[in-house]
C-alpha positions as CSV (number, residue, x, y, z in Angstrom):
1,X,-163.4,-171.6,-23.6
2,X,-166.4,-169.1,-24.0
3,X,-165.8,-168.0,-20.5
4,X,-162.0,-167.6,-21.2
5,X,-163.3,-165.8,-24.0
6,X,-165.7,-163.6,-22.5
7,X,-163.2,-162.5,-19.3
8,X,-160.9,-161.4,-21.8
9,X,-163.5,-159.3,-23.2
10,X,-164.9,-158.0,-20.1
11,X,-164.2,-153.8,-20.3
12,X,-163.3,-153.7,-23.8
13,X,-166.4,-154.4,-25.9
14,X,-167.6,-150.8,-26.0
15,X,-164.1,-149.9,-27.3
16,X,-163.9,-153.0,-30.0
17,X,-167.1,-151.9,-30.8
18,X,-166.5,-148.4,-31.3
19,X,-163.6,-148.9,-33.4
20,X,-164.8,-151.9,-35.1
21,X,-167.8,-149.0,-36.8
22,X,-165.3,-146.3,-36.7
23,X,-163.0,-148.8,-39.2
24,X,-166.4,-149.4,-41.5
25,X,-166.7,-145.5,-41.6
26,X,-163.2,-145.2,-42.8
27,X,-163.8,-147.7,-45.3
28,X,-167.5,-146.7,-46.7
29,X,-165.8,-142.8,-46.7
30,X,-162.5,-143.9,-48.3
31,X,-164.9,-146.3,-50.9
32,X,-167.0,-143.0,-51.8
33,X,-170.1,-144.7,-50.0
34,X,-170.4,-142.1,-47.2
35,X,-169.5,-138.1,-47.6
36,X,-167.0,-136.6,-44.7
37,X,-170.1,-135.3,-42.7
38,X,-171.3,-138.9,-42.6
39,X,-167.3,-139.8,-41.7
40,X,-167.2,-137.2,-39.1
41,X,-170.8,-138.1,-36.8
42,X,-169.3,-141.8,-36.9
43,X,-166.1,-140.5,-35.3
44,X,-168.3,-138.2,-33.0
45,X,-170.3,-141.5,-31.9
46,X,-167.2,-143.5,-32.3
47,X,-166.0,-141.2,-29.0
48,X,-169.3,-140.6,-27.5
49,X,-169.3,-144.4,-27.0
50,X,-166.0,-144.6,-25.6
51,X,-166.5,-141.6,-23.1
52,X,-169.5,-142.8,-21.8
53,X,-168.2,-146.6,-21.3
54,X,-165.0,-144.5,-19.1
55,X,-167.7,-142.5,-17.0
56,X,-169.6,-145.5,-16.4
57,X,-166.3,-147.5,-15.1
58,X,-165.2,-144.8,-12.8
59,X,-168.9,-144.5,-11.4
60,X,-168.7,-147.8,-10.6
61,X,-165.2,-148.4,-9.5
62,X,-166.0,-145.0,-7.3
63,X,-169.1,-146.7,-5.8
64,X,-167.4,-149.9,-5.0
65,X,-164.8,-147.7,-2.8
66,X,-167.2,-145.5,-1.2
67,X,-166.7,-142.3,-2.5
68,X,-170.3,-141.7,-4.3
69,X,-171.7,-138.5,-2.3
């Protein structure tokens, strides 16, 4: 089950995650806990993370073909 659980995952945790914090910033804005500047570096992260997990994936998926120069 955990493995089930865990290939299901694989190449999505940096994107559950990033919208899992993104959601709390939404929240702790919309609650008054966090000002938009606060609301805006979260969705700045929030992206930064997801870019950088893409990047990573095509690096490797270019390296398994060959193509790195």
């Amino acid at each position: 089950m955990i493995d089930r659980i865990r290939n299901s995952l694989r190449g999505r945790k940096a994107y559950l995650t990033a919208a899992l914090g993104l959601l709390g910033a939404v929240v702790a804005w919309a609650d008054g806990q966090i000002d938009t500047l606060a609301l805006l570096a979260a969705v700045w992260a929030a992206t930064q993370a997801c870019f950088l997990r893409a990047g990573i994936g095509n690096a490797i998926a270019k390296a398994s073909d060959g193509q790195v120069r």
